[in-house]
C-alpha positions as CSV (number, residue, x, y, z in Angstrom):
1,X,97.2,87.1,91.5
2,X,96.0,85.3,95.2
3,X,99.2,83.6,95.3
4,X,101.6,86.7,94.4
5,X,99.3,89.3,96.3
6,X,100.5,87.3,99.2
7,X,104.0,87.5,98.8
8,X,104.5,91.2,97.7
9,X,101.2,92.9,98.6
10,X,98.6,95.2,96.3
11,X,100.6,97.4,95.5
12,X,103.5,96.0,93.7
13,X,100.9,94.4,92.4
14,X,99.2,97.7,90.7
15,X,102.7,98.2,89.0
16,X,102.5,94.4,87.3
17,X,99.2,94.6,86.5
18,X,97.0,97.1,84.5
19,X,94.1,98.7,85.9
20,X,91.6,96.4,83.7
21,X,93.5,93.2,84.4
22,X,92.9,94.1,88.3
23,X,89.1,95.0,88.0
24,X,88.7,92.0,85.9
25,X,90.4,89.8,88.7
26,X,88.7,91.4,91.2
27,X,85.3,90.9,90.0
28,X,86.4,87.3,89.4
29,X,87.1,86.6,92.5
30,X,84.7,88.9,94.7
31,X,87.2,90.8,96.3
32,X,89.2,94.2,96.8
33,X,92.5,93.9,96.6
34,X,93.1,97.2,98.6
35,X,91.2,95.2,101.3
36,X,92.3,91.4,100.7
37,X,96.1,91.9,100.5
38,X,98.4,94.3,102.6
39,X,99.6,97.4,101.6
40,X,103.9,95.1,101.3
41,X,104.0,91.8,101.6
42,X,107.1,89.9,103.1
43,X,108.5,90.1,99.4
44,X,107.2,93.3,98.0
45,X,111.2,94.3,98.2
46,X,112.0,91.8,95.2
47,X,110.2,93.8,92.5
48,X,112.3,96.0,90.5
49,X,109.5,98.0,89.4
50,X,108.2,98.5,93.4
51,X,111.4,99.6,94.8
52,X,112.6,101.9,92.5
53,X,109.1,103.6,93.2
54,X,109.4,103.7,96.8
55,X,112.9,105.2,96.6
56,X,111.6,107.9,93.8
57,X,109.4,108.7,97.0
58,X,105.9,109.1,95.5
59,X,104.5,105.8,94.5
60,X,101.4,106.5,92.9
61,X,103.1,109.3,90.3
62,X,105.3,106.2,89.2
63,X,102.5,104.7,89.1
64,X,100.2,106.7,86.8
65,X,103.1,107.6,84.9
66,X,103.7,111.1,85.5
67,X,107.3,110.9,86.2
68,X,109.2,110.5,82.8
69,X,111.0,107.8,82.1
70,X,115.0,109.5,82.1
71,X,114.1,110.6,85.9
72,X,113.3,106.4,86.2
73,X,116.7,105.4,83.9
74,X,118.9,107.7,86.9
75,X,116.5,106.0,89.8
76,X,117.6,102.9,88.2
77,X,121.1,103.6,88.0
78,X,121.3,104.9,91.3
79,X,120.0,101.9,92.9
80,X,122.1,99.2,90.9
């Protein structure tokens, strides 16, 4: 997760990971990743997942799941 939170930032990193896989990682390693990593890293562009969020325009709906999945499929289809 240090190596990748580098490269694309926390949060790309909150749509890989589940909320319990980032507490855990975070208590592992003493940190916050809101506070350790930038908001996009240099690569946070290559993940699928991250852009189509941006471009649906609110990140932390896609996020938590509250935008259904046929409005993702046309986000998806848009973007390809």
């Amino acid at each position: 997760m240090l190596h990748l939170g580098d490269h694309i930032g926390w949060k790309p990193l909150v749509l890989i990971h589940n909320k319990r896989t980032i507490r855990k990682y975070e208590e592992i390693l003493g940190i916050q990743i809101r506070d350790f990593f930038p908001e996009e890293g240099p690569s946070a562009e290559r993940s699928l997942g991250y852009k189509i969020a941006t471009k649906i325009g609110n990140f932390w709906k896609a996020v938590s799941g509250d935008i259904k999945s046929d409005e993702l499929k046309a986000q998806r289809r848009e973007i390809a």
